[in-house]
C-alpha positions in Angstrom: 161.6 16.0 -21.9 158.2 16.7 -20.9 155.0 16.6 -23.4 156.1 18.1 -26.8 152.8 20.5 -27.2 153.5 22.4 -23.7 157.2 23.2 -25.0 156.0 24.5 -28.3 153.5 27.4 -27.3 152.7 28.9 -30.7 153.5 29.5 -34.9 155.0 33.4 -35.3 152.4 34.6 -38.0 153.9 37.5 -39.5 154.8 38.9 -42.7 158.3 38.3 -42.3 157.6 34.2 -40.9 155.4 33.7 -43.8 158.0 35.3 -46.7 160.6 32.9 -44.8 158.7 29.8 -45.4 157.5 30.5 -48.5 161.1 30.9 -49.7 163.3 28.7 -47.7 160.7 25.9 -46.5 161.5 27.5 -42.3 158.8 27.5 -40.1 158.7 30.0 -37.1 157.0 28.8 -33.6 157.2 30.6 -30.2 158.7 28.1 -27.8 159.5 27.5 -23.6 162.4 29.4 -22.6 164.2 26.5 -21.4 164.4 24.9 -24.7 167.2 24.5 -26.2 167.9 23.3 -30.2 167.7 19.8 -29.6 164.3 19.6 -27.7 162.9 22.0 -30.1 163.9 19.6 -33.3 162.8 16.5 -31.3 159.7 18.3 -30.2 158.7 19.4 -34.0 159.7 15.7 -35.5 157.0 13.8 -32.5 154.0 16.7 -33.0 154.1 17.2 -37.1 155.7 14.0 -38.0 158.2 16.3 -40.4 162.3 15.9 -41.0 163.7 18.7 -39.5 167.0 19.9 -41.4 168.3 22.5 -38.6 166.7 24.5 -35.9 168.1 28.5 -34.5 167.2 30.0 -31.9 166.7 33.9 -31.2 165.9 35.3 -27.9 163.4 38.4 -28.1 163.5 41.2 -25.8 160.5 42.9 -24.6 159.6 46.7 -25.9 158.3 49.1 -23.8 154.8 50.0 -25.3 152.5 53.2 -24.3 148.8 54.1 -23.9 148.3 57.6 -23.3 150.1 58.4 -20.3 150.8 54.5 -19.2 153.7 52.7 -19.8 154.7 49.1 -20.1 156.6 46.7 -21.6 155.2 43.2 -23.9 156.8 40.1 -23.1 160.0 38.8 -23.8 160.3 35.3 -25.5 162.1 32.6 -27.7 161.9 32.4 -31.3 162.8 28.7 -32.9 163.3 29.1 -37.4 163.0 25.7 -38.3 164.7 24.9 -41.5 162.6 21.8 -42.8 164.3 18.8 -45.4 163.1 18.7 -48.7 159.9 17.2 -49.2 158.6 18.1 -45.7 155.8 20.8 -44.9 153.9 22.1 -42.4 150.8 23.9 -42.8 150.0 27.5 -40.5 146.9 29.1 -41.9 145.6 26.3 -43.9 145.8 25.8 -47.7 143.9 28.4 -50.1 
């Protein structure tokens, strides 16, 4: 496995990711394609120092998007929930 941070690209910050781990302590990161659910749980546990309980996976298609008369589509990507153990936490948009 290459370096951890390159195979994590970025936290999903939606409305949906942040009801999610409010409720059921999951976290929700964009990650490399070629990941798999073992790379992603030992990629999480080296960069936050966290115990991860169980990781899914979800493959997003891309949507074809318009403005005005142009057409085109957004990216497709992988999704990793991250169901942390009790106890653990990470931290998105900071504490308020």
């Amino acid at each position: 496995m290459s370096n951890a941070r390159e195979l994590i690209i970025k936290p999903v910050v939606t409305e949906k990711s942040l009801k999610i781990q409010e409720e059921n302590n999951t976290v929700v990161f964009e990650v490399e394609k070629s990941m798999n659910k073992i790379h992603v749980k030992q990629a999480i546990e080296e960069i936050y120092k966290v115990k991860v309980e169980s990781v899914n996976i979800v493959n997003t298609k891309s949507k074809t998007k318009r403005v005005g008369r142009y057409t085109g589509k957004t990216h497709a990507f992988k999704k990793a929930y991250i169901k942390l153990a009790e106890g653990s936490s990470i931290t998105i948009l900071g504490d308020k």
